[in-house]
C-alpha positions, 0 to 999 in steps of 0.5 A: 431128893428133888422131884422131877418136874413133869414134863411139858406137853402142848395138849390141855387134855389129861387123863388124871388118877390122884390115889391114896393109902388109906381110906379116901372116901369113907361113905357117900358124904365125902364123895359128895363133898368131892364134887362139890370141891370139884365144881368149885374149882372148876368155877375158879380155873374154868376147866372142861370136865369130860368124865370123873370116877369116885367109885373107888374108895382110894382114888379118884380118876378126872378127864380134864380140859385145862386150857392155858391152866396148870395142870398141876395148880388145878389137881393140887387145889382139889386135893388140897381142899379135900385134905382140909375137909378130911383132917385126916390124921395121916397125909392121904396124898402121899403121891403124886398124882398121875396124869396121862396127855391126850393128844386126839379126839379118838384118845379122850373118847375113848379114855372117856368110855374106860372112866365111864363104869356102866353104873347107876351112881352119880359118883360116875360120869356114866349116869349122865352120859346114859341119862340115867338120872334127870339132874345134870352136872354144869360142870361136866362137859358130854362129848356125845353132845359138844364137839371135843376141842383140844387146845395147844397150851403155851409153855408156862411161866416162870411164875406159873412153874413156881406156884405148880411147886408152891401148891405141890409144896403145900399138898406133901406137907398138908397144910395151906398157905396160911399155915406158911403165914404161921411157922416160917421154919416152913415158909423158908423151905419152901422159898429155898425149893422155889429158888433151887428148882425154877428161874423165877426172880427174887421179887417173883418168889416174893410176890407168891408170898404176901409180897415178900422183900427181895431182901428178905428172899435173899437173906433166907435163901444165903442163910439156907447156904450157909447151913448146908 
């Protein structure tokens, strides 16, 4: 059964939970390498992050400003960074995550307060807001100190929809795009989904792959017609 695009909407604030069934952070190590992929990507998508919580070892929550980004390509690619680094034998991202829209000031502020656990870790965002420690984080973004600026976010495009969906794809069936380089079995699932569930041309859905043919895009999706 297909799953339901998430729906649109104009603010580039998001509440964000990612969980997990088993065992997400299995000591501090892994919640370190989490921030680590967290600035990381912060760095390559430019995102505003107001608060975080690793605190749980099954979950992790995120208070994102994501701009004119997807918010789905941000979450994904640091869920699938994680996923990589973990090579755990189970998928540990079964789920989608959750994100919940925050159209005011009043809203992030206090979704922030609810995120930030009085608490001495680094893994909250908490200790720095309370200055609880001396080190700071340049990625996170303190509302007590910058003014919250919520953006309206264009509808994305075609192309942005159909790489949400190439990133979801990779997350379900952990692995990367290279392993889509790798096994075509899986690379043509994948471009059959893209061509089923966004408006995106032949060319578009190639360009997301190494810069495929039209007429190999259509030769696998006919083939896929066929078979069902």
């Amino acid at each position: 059964m297909a799953r339901i695009a998430r729906k649109y909407q104009n603010t580039s604030v998001y509440s964000i939970e990612q969980h997990s069934k088993i065992q997400l952070f299995r000591d501090d190590t892994d919640r370190k390498v989490m921030i680590d992929i967290i600035q990381n990507t912060q760095k390559k998508y430019g995102f505003h992050c107001y608060a975080f919580c690793l605190l749980s070892d099954y979950g992790f929550k995120l208070i994102l400003d994501v701009k004119e980004k997807n918010i789905s390509n941000i979450v994904s690619s640091i869920s699938i960074a994680y996923a990589l680094y973990r090579k755990a034998e189970g998928k540990l991202f079964t789920q989608r995550f959750k994100s919940t829209p925050l159209s005011s000031k009043e809203e992030v502020a206090a979704t922030v307060r609810l995120i930030n656990r009085p608490s001495d870790s680094t893994f909250n965002s908490y200790c720095f807001y309370d200055q609880r420690v001396a080190d700071t984080l340049d990625w996170l973004v303190n509302i007590d100190q910058t003014p919250i600026e919520i953006t309206d976010r264009k509808k994305p495009s075609d192309t942005e929809e159909a790489t949400r969906l190439l990133n979801e794809w990779l997350l379900k069936n952990d692995c990367c795009i290279d392993d889509l380089r790798k096994d075509k079995s899986l690379r043509n699932a994948c471009i059959v989904r893209l061509h089923r569930e966004t408006n995106c041309s032949m060319k578009q859905i190639g360009s997301l792959f190494d810069g495929l043919s039209e007429s190999l895009i259509s030769k696998i999706i006919k083939k896929s017609e066929q078979t069902r």
